[in-house]
C-alpha positions in Angstrom: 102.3 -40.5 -183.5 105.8 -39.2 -183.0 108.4 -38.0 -180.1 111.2 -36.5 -179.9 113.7 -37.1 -183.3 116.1 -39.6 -182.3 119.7 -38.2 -181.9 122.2 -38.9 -184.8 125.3 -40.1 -183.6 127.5 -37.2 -182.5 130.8 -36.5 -184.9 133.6 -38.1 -184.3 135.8 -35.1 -183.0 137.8 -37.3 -180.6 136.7 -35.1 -177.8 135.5 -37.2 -174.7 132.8 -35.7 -172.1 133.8 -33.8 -169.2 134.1 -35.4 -166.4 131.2 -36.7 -164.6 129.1 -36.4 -167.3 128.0 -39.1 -170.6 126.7 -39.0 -173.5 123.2 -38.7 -173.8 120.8 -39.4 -176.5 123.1 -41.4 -179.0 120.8 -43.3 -181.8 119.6 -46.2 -180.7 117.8 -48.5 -183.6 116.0 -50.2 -181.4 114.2 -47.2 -180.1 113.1 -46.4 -183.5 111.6 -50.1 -183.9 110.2 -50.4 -180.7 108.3 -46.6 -182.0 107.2 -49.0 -184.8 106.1 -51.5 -183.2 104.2 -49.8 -181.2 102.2 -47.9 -183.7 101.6 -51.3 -185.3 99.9 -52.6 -182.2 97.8 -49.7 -181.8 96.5 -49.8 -185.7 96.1 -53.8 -185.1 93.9 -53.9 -181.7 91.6 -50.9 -183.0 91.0 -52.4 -186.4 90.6 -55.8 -185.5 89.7 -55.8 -181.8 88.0 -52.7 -181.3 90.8 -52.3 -178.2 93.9 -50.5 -176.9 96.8 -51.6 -177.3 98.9 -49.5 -174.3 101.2 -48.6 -177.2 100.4 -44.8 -176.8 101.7 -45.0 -173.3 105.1 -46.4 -174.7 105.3 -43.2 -177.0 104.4 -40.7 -174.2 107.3 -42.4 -172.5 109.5 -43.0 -175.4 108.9 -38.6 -176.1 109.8 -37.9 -172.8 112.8 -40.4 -172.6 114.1 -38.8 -176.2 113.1 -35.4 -175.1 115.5 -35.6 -172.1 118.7 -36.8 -174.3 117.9 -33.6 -176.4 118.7 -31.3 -173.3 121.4 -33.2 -171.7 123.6 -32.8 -175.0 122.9 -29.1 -174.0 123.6 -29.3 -170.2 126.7 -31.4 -171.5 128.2 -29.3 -174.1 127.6 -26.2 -171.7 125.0 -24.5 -174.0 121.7 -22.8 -172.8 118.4 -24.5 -173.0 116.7 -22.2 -175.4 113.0 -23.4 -174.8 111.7 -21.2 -177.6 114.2 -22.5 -179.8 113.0 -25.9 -178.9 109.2 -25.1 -179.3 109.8 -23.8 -182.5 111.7 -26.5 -184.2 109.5 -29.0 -182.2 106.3 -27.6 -183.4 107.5 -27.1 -186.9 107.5 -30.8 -187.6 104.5 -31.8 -185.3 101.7 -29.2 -186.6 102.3 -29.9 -190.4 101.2 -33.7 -190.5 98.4 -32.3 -187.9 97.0 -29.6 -190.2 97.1 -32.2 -193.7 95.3 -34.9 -191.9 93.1 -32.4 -189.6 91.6 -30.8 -192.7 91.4 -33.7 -194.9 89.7 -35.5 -191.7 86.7 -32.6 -191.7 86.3 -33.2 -195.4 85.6 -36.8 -194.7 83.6 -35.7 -192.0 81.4 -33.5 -194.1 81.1 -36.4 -197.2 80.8 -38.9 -194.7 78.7 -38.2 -191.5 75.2 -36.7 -191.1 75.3 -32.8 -190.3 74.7 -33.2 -186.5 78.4 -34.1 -186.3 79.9 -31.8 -188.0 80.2 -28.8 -185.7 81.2 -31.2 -182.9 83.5 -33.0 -185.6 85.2 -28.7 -185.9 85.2 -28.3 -182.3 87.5 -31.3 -182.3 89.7 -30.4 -185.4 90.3 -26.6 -183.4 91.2 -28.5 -180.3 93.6 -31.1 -182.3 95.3 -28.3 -183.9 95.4 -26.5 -180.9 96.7 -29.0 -179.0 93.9 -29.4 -176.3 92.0 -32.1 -178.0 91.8 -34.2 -174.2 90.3 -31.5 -172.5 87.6 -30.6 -175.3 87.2 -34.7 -174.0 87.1 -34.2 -170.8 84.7 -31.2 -170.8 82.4 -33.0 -173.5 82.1 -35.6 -171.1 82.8 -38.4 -172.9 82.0 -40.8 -170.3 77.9 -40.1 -170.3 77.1 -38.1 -173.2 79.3 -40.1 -175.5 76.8 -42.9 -174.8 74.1 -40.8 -177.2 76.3 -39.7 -179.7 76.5 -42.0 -183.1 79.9 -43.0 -182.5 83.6 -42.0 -181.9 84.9 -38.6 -183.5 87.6 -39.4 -186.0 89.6 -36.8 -184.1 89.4 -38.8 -180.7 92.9 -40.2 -181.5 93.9 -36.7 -180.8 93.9 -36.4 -177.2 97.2 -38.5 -177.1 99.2 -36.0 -179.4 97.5 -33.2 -177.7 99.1 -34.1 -173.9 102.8 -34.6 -175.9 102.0 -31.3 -177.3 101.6 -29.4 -173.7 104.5 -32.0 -172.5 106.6 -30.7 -175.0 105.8 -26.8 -174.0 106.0 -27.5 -170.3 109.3 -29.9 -170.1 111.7 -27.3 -171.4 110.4 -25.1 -169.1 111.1 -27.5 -166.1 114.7 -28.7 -167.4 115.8 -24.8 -167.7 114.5 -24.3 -164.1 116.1 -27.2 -162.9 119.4 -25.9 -164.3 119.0 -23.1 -163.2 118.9 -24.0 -159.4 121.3 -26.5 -160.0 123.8 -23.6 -160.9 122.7 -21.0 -158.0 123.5 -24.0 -155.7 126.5 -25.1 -157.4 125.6 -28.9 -158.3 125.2 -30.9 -161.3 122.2 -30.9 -163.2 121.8 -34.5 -163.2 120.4 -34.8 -159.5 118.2 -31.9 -159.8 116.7 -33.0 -162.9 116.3 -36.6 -161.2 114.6 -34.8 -158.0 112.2 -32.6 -159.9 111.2 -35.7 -162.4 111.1 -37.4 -159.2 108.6 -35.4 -157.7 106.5 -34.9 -160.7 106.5 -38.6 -161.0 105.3 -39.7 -157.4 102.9 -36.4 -157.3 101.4 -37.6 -160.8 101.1 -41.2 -160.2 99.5 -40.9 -156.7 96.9 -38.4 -158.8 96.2 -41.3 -161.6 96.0 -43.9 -158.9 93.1 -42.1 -157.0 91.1 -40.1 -160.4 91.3 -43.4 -162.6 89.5 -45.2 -159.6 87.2 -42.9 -159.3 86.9 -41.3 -162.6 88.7 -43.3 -164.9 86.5 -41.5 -167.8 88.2 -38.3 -166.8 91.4 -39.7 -165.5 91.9 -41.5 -169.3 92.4 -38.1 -170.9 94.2 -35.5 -168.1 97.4 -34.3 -168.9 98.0 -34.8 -165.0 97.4 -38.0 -164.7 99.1 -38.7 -167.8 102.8 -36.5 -166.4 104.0 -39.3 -164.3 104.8 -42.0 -167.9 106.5 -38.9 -169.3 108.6 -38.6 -165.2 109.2 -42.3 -166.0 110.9 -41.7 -169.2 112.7 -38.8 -168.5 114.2 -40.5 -165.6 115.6 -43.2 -167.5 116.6 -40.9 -170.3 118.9 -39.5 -167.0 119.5 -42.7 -165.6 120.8 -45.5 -168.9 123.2 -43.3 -170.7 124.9 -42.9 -167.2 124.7 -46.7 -166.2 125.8 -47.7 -169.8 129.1 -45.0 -169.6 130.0 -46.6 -166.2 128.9 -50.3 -167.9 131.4 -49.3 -170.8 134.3 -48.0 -168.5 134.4 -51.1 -166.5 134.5 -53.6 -169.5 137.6 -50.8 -170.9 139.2 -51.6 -167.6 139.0 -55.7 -167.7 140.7 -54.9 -171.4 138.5 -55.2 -173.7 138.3 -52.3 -176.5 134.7 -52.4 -177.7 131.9 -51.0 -175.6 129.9 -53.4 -173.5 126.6 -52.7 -175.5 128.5 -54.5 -178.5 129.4 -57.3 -176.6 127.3 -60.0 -177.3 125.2 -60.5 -174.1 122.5 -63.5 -173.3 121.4 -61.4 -170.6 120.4 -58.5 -173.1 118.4 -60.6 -175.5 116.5 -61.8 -172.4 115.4 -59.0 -171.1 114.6 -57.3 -175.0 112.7 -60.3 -175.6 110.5 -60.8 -171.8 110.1 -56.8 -173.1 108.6 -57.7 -176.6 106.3 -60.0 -174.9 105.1 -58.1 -172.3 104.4 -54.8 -175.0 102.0 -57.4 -177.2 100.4 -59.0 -174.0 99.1 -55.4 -172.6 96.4 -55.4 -174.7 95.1 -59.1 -174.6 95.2 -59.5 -171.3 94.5 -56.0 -169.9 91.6 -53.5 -170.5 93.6 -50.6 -171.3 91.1 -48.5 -171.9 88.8 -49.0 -169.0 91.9 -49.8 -166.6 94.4 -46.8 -167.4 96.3 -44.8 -166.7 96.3 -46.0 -162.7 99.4 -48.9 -161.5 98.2 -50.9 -164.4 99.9 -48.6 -166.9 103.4 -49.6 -165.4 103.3 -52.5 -167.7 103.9 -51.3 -171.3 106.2 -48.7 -169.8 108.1 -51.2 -167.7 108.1 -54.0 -171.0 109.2 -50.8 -173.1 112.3 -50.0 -170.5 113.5 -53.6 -170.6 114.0 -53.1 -174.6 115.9 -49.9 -174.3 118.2 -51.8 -171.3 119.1 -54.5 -173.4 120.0 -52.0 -175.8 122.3 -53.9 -178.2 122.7 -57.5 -177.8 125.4 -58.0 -180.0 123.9 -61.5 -180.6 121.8 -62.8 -184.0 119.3 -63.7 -181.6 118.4 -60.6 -179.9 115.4 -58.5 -180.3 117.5 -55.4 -181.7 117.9 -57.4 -184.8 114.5 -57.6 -185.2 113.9 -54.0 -184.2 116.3 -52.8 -187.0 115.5 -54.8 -190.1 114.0 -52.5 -192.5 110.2 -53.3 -192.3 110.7 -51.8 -188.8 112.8 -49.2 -189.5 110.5 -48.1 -192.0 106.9 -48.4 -189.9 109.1 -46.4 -187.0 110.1 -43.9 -190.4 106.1 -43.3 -190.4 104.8 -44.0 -187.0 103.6 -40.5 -186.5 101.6 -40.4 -189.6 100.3 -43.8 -189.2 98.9 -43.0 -186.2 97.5 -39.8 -188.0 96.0 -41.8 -190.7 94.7 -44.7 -189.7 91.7 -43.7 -187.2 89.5 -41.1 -189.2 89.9 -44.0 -191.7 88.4 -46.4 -189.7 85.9 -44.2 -188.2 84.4 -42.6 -190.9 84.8 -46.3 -192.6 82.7 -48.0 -189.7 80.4 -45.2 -189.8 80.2 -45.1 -193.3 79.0 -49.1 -193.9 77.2 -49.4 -190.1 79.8 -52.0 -189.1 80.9 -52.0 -185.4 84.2 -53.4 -186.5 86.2 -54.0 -189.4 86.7 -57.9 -190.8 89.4 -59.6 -191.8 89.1 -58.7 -195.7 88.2 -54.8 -194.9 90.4 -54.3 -192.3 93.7 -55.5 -194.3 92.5 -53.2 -197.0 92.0 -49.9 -194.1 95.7 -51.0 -192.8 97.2 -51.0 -196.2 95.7 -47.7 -197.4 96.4 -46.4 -193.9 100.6 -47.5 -194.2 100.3 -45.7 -198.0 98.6 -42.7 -196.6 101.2 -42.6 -193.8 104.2 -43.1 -196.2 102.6 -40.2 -198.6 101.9 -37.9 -195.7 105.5 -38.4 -193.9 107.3 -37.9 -198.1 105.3 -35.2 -198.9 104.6 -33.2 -195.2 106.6 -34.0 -192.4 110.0 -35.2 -194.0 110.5 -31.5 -196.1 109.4 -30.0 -193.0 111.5 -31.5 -190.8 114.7 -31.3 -193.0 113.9 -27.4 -194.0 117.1 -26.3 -193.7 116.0 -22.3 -194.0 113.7 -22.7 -190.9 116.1 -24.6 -188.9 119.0 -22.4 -189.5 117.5 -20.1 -187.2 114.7 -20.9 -183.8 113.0 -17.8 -184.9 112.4 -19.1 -188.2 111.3 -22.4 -187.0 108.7 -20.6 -185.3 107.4 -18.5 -187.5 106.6 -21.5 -189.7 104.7 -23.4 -187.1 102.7 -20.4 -186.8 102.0 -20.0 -189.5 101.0 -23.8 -190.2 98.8 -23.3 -187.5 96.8 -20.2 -189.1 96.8 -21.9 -192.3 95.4 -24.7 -190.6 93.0 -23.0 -188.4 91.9 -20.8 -190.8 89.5 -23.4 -193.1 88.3 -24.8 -189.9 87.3 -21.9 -188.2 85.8 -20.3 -191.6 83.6 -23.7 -191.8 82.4 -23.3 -188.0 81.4 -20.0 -188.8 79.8 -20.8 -191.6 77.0 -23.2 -189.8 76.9 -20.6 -186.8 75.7 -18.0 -189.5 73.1 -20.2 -190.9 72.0 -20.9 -187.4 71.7 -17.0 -186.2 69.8 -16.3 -189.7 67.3 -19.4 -189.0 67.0 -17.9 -185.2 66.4 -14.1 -186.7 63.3 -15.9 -188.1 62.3 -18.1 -185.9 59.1 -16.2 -184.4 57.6 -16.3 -188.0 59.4 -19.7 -188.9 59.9 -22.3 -185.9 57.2 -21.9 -183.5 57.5 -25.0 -182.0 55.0 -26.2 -179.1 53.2 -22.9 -180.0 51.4 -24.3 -183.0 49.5 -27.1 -179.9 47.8 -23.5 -178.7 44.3 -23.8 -180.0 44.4 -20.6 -180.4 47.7 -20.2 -182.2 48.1 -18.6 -186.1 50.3 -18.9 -188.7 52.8 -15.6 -189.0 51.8 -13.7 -192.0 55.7 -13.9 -192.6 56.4 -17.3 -192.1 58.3 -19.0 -194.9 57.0 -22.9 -195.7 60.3 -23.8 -197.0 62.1 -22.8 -193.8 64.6 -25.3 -192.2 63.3 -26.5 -188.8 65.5 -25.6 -185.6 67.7 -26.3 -184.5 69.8 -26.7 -187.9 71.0 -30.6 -188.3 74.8 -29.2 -188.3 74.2 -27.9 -184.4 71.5 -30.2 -183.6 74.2 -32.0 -181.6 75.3 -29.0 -179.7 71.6 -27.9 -178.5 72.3 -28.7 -174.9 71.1 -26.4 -172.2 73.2 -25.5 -169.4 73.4 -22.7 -167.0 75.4 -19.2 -167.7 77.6 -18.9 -164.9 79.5 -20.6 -161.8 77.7 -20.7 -158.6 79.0 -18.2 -156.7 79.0 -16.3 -153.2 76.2 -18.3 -150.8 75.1 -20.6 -153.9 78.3 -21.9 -154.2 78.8 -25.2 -153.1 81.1 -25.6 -150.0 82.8 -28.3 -147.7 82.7 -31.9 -148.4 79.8 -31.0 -151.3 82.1 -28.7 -153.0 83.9 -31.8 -154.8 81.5 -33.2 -156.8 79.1 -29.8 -157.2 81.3 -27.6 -158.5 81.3 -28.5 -162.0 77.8 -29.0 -162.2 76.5 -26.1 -160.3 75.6 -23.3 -162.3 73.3 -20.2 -162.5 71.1 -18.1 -164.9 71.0 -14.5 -162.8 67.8 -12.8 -162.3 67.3 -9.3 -160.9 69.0 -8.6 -157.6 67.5 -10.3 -154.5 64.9 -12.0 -157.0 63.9 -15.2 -155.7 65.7 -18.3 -156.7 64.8 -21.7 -158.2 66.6 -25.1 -158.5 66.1 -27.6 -161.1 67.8 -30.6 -159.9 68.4 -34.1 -161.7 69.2 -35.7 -164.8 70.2 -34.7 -168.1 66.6 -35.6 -169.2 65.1 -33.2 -166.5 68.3 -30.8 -167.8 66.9 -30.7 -171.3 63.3 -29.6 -170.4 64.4 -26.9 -168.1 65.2 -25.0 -171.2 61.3 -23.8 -170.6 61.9 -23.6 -167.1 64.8 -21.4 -168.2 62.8 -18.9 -170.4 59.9 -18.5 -167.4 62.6 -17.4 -164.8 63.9 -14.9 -167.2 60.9 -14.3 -168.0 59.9 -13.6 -164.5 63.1 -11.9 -162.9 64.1 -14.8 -160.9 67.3 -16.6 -160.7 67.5 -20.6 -162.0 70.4 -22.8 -160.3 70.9 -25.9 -161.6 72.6 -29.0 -160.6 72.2 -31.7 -163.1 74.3 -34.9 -163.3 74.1 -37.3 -166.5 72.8 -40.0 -165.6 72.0 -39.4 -162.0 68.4 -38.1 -160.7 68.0 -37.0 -157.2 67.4 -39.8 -155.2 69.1 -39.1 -151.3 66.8 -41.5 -149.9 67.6 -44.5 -152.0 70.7 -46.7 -152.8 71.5 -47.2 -155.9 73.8 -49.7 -157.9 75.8 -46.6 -159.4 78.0 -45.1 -156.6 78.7 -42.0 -158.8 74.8 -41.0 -158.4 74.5 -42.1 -154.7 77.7 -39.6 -154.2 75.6 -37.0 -155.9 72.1 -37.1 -154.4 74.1 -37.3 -150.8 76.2 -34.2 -151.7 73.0 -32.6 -153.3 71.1 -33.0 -149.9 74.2 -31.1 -148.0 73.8 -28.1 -150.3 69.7 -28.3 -150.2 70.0 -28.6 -146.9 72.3 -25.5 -146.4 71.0 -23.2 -149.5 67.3 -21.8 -149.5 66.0 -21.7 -152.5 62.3 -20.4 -153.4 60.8 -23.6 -155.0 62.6 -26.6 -156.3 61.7 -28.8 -159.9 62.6 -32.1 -160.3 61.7 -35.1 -161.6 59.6 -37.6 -159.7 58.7 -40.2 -161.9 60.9 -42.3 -164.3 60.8 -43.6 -167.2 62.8 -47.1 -167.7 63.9 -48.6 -170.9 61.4 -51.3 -171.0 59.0 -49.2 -171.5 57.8 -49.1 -167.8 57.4 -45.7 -165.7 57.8 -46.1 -161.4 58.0 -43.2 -158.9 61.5 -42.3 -158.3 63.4 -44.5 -155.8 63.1 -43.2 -152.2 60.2 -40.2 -153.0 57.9 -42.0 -150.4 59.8 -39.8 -148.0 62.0 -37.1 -150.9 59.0 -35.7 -151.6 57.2 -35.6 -148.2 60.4 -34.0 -146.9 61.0 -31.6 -149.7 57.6 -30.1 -149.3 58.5 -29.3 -146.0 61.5 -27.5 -146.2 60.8 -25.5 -149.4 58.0 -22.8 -150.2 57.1 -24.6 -153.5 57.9 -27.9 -155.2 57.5 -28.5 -159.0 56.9 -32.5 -159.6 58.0 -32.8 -163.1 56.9 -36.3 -164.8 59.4 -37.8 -166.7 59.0 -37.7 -170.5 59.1 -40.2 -173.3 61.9 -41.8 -174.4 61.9 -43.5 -178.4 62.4 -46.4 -179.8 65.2 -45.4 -181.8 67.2 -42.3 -183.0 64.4 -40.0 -184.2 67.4 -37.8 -185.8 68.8 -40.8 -187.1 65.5 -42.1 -188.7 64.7 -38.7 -190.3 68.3 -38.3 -191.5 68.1 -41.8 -193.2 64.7 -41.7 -194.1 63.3 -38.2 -194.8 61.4 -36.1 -192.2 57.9 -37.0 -193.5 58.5 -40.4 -192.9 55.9 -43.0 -191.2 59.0 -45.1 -189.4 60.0 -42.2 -187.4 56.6 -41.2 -186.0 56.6 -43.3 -182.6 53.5 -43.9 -180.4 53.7 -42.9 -176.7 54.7 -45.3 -174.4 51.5 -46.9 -173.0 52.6 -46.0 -169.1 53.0 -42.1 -170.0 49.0 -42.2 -171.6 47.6 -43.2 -168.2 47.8 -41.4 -164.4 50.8 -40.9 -163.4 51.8 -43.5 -160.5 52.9 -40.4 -158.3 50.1 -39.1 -158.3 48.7 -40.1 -154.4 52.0 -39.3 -153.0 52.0 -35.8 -155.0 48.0 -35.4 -152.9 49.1 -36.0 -149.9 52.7 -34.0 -149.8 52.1 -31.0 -147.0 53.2 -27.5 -148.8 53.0 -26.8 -152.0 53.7 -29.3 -154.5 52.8 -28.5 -158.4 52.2 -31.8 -160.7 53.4 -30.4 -163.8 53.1 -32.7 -166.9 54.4 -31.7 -170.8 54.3 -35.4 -172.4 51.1 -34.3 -174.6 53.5 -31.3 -175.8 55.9 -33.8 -176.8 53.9 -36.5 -178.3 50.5 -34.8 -179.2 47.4 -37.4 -179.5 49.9 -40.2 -178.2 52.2 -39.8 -181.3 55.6 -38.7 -181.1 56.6 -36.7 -184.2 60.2 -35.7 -185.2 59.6 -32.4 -185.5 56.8 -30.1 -184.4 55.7 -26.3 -185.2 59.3 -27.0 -187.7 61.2 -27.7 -184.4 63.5 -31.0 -184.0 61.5 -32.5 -181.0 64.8 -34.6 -179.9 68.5 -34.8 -179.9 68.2 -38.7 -179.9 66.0 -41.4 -178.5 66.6 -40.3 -174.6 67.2 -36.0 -174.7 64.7 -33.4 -175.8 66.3 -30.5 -177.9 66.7 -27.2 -176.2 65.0 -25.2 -178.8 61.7 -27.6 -178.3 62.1 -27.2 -174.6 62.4 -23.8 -174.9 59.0 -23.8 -177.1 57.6 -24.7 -174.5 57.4 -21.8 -172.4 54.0 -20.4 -172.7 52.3 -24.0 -171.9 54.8 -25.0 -169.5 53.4 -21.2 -167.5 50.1 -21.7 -168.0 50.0 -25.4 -166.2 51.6 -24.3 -163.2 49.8 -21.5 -162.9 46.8 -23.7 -162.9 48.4 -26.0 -161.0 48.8 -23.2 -158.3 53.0 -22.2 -158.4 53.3 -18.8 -157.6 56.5 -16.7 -159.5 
């Protein structure tokens, strides 16, 4: 991982700062071994302890605190800010090392993982290049879905470089500004920068504080709640070349001719030390990652602070020494492409041999190969880059090159995504003829005179991971979500439009319930009506039950607001569930859900839950072939008998249709992988979309039968 260059020391030209001013950003080798340090950490608690370290945190704050010294040698020497000039020289040297590892990452991926991942595996390489890798995150929802996906994508490491990235676009921006005002109102910079840091600190802390305790899945990957490390190492980029010139001037003034930081100081190697420890602590006695970036987060940057104060010792004891001997200075020389390096390495390692975590033997060996792929990758990439002196003789140069690194890098990537989404439109051209799906259950169904026996089965293994349903736009005018509701809704509420003023449908539930409403999907189009949906991973509709997840008890209560406000011309939903064990009980609280839903709306569609597998049918047939015996599962016993909801579903007033598809899923009581040459199922919980979707004609027919009007 890397931040701002540090500052060489400035030529000796015997000119002294103006007045009220100091200088900024002089080398300090510390800096560079605490950079090491840190990286080593990180490399040493995922390897070995599958845990974080809080070592990124120090680099977010160490970028900002180096990034800071860059502009006030501008502000000093009386020379614009140049933000474009910055970007360009900036970018030049980040998105090299990016693109190498970035593309050789997706050819690991491809040799390495099963084709499910790879699409999500380019999604991630785009947004790494890009720079938006944390919000691809955040929007994939890693805290829920995550949970069903085969592991960590070897580009997850991203999301860290990817908040520097839009730190290092939006901080220029904010120093010019700040000059700016400080000019119109005839100050010095100094204060204004310290009041808008300031600001951006308290306003982004408070933010971290509240999402991380009640979101901290989210919270761990926004930029916003991330701004207030970067305010905190700003400000003391402002704030310790100032203290140490005033440090320096008094120590000039008691006679002595070297500058305090030379001096050897007791004090100094205290507080570098009580630093030291506190950096290597974080990680032992704190979970970073379920704990961050909230209050907790003060302690790597508060340990990392106390190195750069003690600065120099000027003592053989002091942790300076340490932090400059050459094993330091050379792991803070590769930091950035250690960090690079060494996670699709382990990833695509663990995946690779089906270990959870590495051992002692195989884990030196990934560290080793990770510090010679590092030292290769900063020789070969970053160090020519970075000392190019044609592109940084002028910004515009600069630019141009990082541009154009970015194109070259973008370009293999995006080729390769569209690769996999032609295959997938050229097996959906066919698909009437080729996949039929549930259709081939229809006694009555044939075989197309065109259909091709050696056709691949939808949805293609490459997108199989990517077959989730959702709706196609925002809810909007009286379907949006309003008030206290609008919170938590607004994400999840979305709509597929049917024709003006057609009547409207909810499905409302989990992502289990979100999956089969892909058939639900295809009848209202069918039909001209509109679909709403508000599903929450995780979280069925339960407003009349309390439930150990607060998250779910905060969406059924807000989802009983908006039903309560919005009319909508039948509701689906799922009324039964199906646990883990194996067992299947009505829904918590649907003794009176039901009762009251039935009341309120014109028609009610009682969905039973569906099966869930033993294991990763995907999995199975990727490992073991798609004929084979071990990835054919019986249906769970409690699905092949009457459903337990069954009395309460009778005696519901209004209109309530049962509507049951586990035979279209597991036909006879077996559960095949794949049925009319459709993938059945994502994994062992989630239907595919494209089964779903099969679905349509059956799903119509039973509640027509059932007596649900359209």
């Amino acid at each position: 991982m890397t931040a701002a260059s540090p500052p060489t020391p400035p030529p000796a030209s015997g000119r002294s700062p103006a007045p009220g001013t100091t200088v900024a950003g002089r080398y300090r080798p510390e800096l560079h071994g605490l950079r090491g340090l840190a990286i080593g950490l990180v490399v040493l608690y995922h390897v070995w302890f599958d845990r974080v370290s809080g070592g990124v945190d120090v680099f977010l704050f160490l970028s900002s605190f180096l990034l800071v010294g860059t502009f006030l040698r501008r502000i000093d020497a009386g020379i614009p800010q140049r933000p474009f000039a910055y970007w360009g020289r900036t970018f030049k040297r980040l998105l090299p090392p990016t693109a190498v590892v970035s593309v050789a990452t997706l050819v690991g991926v491809v040799l390495v993982l099963p084709e499910q991942r790879w699409m999500t595996s380019i999604t991630d390489a785009i947004g790494s290049l890009l720079h938006v890798e944390n919000w691809i995150l955040i929007q994939r929802g890693v805290d829920y879905y995550a949970a069903e996906a085969e592991g960590p994508s070897p580009f997850q490491h991203f999301w860290s470089l990817s908040i520097q990235g839009q730190v290092f676009l939006l901080w220029p921006l904010l120093i010019a500004a700040a000059v700016l005002v400080a000019r119109l109102l005839r100050r010095p910079a100094r204060p204004v920068l310290a009041i808008v840091f300031g600001v951006v600190l308290g306003v982004s802390f408070a933010w971290s504080v509240h999402s991380t305790a009640t979101q901290q899945e989210i919270a761990y990957f926004d930029t916003f709640a991330r701004l207030w490390e970067f305010a905190a190492g700003s400000l003391l980029g402002l704030a310790l070349p100032a203290w140490e010139q005033r440090h320096a001037e008094r120590a000039a003034r008691r006679g002595r001719h070297r500058a305090a930081g030379l001096t050897a100081s007791p004090l100094r190697a205290v507080l570098g030390w009580v630093g030291i420890a506190g950096l290597v602590s974080c990680g032992l006695l704190v979970d970073v990652k379920g704990a961050f970036p909230g209050w907790i987060a003060v302690w790597p940057l508060a340990a990392a602070a106390l190195v750069l104060v003690a600065g120099t010792s000027g003592t053989r004891l002091g942790v300076d020494r340490l932090l400059a001997t050459g094993p330091a200075k050379l792991l803070g020389d590769i930091s950035y492409g250690l960090y690079l390096v060494h996670w699709p390495l382990l990833t695509l390692y663990l995946a690779h041999t089906g270990k959870e975590r590495a051992g002692l033997g195989d884990g030196l060996v990934l560290i080793l190969v990770s510090l010679l792929g590092a030292w290769l990758l900063t020789r070969l990439v970053d160090t020519p880059f970075r000392r190019w002196r044609w592109a940084n003789e002028v910004p515009w140069r600069a630019g141009a090159v990082a541009v154009s690194v970015l194109v070259l890098g973008l370009a293999p990537v995006l080729g390769a995504q569209q690769h996999l989404l032609g295959l997938q439109r050229e097996a959906q051209a066919r698909a009437v003829a080729d996949n039929p799906g549930a259709r081939v259950l229809d006694p009555d169904f044939t075989v197309h005179p065109d259909a091709d026996p050696d056709a691949a089965p939808l949805p293609t293994a490459a997108l199989l991971g990517e077959d989730w349903v959702s709706g196609d736009e925002e809810c909007a005018g009286e379907l949006a979500p309003q008030g206290a509701e609008k919170g938590r809704l607004d994400q999840i509420c979305r709509v597929v439009p049917g024709d003006e003023g057609a009547p409207v449908i909810l499905s409302i539930g989990n992502s289990r319930l979100e999956q089969f409403s892909a058939a639900l999907i295809a009848l209202a189009q069918q039909e001209g009506w509109t679909l709403v949906t508000l599903w929450k991973g995780g979280c069925a509709y339960t407003p009349d039950a309390v439930l150990e997840e607060p998250a779910c008890n905060g969406f059924s209560a807000d989802a009983k607001s908006y039903l309560d406000r919005v009319h909508f011309d039948a509701i689906a939903l799922n009324t039964t569930f199906m646990h883990r064990d194996g067992t299947e009980t009505i829904m918590p609280g649907f003794e009176t859900t039901l009762p009251a839903l039935a009341e309120t709306s014109p028609q009610v569609i009682a969905v039973r839950d569906t099966p869930r597998m033993p294991m990763n049918p995907p999995e199975c047939t990727q490992a073991k072939g798609m004929d084979h015996p071990d990835c054919v599962f019986p249906l769970a016993e409690p699905l092949t008998q009457e459903r337990p909801d069954a009395e309460l579903i009778a005696q519901a007033p209004g209109s309530v249709t049962a509507l049951e598809v586990n035979d279209l899923i597991c036909p006879e009581d077996v559960c095949p992988p794949v049925i009319g040459n459709v993938v059945v199922s994502i994994d062992d919980d989630h239907l595919t979309g494209t089964y779903a979707a099969s679905m349509q004609d059956a799903v119509g027919a039973r509640l027509r039968e059932g007596g649900f009007r359209w």
